[in-house]
Structures are given as structure tokens and as C-alpha cells.
C-alpha positions in Angstrom: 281.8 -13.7 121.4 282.6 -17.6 121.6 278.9 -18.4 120.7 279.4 -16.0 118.0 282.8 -18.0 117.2 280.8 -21.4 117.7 277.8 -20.5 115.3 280.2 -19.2 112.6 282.5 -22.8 113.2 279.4 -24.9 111.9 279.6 -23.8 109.0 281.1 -25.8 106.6 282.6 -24.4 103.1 280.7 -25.2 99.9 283.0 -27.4 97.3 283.4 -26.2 93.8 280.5 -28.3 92.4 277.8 -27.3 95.1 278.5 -23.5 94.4 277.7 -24.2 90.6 274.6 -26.1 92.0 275.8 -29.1 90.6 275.9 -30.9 93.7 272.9 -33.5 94.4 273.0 -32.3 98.3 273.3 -28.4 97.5 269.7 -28.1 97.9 270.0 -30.3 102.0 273.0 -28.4 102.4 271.4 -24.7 101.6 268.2 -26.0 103.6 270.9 -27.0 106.8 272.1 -23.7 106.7 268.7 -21.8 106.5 267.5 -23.5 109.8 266.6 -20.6 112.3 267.6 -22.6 115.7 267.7 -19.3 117.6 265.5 -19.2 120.5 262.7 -16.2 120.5 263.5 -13.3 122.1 260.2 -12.0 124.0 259.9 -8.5 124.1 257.3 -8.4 126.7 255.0 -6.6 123.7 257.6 -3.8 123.2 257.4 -3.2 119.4 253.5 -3.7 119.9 253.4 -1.1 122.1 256.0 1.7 120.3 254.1 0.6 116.5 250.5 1.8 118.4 252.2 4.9 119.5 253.3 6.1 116.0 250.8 8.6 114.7 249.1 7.6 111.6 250.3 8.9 108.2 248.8 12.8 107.7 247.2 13.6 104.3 250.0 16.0 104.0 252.5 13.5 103.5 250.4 11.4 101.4 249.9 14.3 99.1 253.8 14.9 99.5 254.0 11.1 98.1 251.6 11.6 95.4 253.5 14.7 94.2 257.3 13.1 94.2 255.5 10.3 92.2 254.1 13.0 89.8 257.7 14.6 89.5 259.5 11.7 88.6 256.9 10.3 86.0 257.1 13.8 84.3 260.9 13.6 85.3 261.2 10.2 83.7 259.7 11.1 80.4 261.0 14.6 80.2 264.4 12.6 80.0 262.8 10.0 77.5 261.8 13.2 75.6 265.0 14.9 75.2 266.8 11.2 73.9 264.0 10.7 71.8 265.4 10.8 67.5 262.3 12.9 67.1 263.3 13.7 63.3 264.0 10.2 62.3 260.7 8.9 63.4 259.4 12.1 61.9 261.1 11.4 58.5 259.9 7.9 58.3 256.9 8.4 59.7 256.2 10.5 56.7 257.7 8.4 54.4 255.5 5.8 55.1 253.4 7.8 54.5 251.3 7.3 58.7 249.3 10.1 59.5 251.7 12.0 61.4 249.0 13.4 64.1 247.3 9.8 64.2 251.0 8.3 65.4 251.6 11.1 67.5 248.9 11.0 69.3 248.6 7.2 69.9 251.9 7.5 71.3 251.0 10.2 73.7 247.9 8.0 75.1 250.2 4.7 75.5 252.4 7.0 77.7 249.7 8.6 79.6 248.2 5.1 80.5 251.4 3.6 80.9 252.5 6.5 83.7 248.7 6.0 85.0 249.3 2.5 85.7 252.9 2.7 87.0 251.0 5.5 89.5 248.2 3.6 90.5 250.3 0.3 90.9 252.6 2.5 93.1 249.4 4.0 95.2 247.9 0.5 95.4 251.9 -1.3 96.6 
């Protein structure tokens, strides 16, 4: 506990200026106090050792994954759907006189690439 009191006393408070960053030694003063001067801890290989143990990811749970991703995309939109003004863009999409299937089916493929590449990035991250 007194190291814990001892690390904690080095600390000194920020003025009024170097918390609005206008402070020409806020950036020494946030580099100071980012210094790591802890000594490593060895573990002997512990966490090595427990991390080879783990049994790889099954196909199950990957398909589990995939699924829950699949969900909330059709969640997502399902919810997009039902806030959607469908009859305003309806009645002006007619007034201007845009053929109605053309715009509705452009915006179909924008949202079926756009959920494509929000799953693949996901897949790929």
C-alpha cells in the first residue's frame, strides 16, 4: 500500500491552462506521466503456455458469428425500413417524374453492397 501511496504522490495536478492544452510543457508533462518505470514481471512462460492450451475456434462458432452478423445487418435495416418516409419519397419520386423501379432498385443494391462490405470488413477485422 505505501508504494501504491508513493506512486499516486508523484503525481502532480495539471493547472487550468495545461488541461485546455494551452500549456507549452503539457505535451513533457503528459509524456512524464506516460513513462512505464515498472519493472517486468516474468511469468516463467505462463500465459504462453495457458494461450497454447486453448482449443482453436470450431467452425461452429464461426458459423454462430457469421449468423449474429447476418441478424443484426437484417436487424439494422429492418429498423431503417420501418423509419423510412416511404410515401414522401414515393410522392416526389413521382413527381419528378424518376422511374420509380429504377430508384428503387438502385437503392436496394447500395444497401446490399453496403451490408456486404460492413460483413466482409467485419470477417476480415
Amino acid at each position: 500500500m505505501d508504494r501504491l501511496n508513493q506512486q499516486n504522490s508523484r503525481f502532480e495536478p495539471l493547472s487550468d491552462s495545461a488541461l485546455r492544452a494551452k500549456d507549452p510543457d503539457f505535451d513533457a508533462w503528459l509524456s512524464q506521466q506516460l513513462q512505464f518505470d515498472e519493472p517486468y514481471l516474468d511469468d516463467g512462460g505462463f500465459c504462453e503456455r495457458v494461450m497454447a492450451q486453448l482449443p482453436p475456434p470450431s467452425r461452429r462458432s464461426e458459423r454462430r458469428a457469421t449468423r449474429a452478423q447476418y441478424g443484426a445487418v437484417v436487424a439494422a435495416s429492418a429498423i431503417v425500413a420501418w423509419q423510412f418516409p416511404f410515401d414522401q419519397v414515393l410522392t416526389e419520386a413521382v413527381q419528378q417524374t424518376i422511374s420509380l423501379y429504377s430508384l428503387v432498385g438502385l437503392g436496394v443494391l447500395a444497401s446490399l453492397v453496403a451490408m456486404t462490405g460492413g460483413i466482409v470488413a467485419a470477417r476480415r477485422g
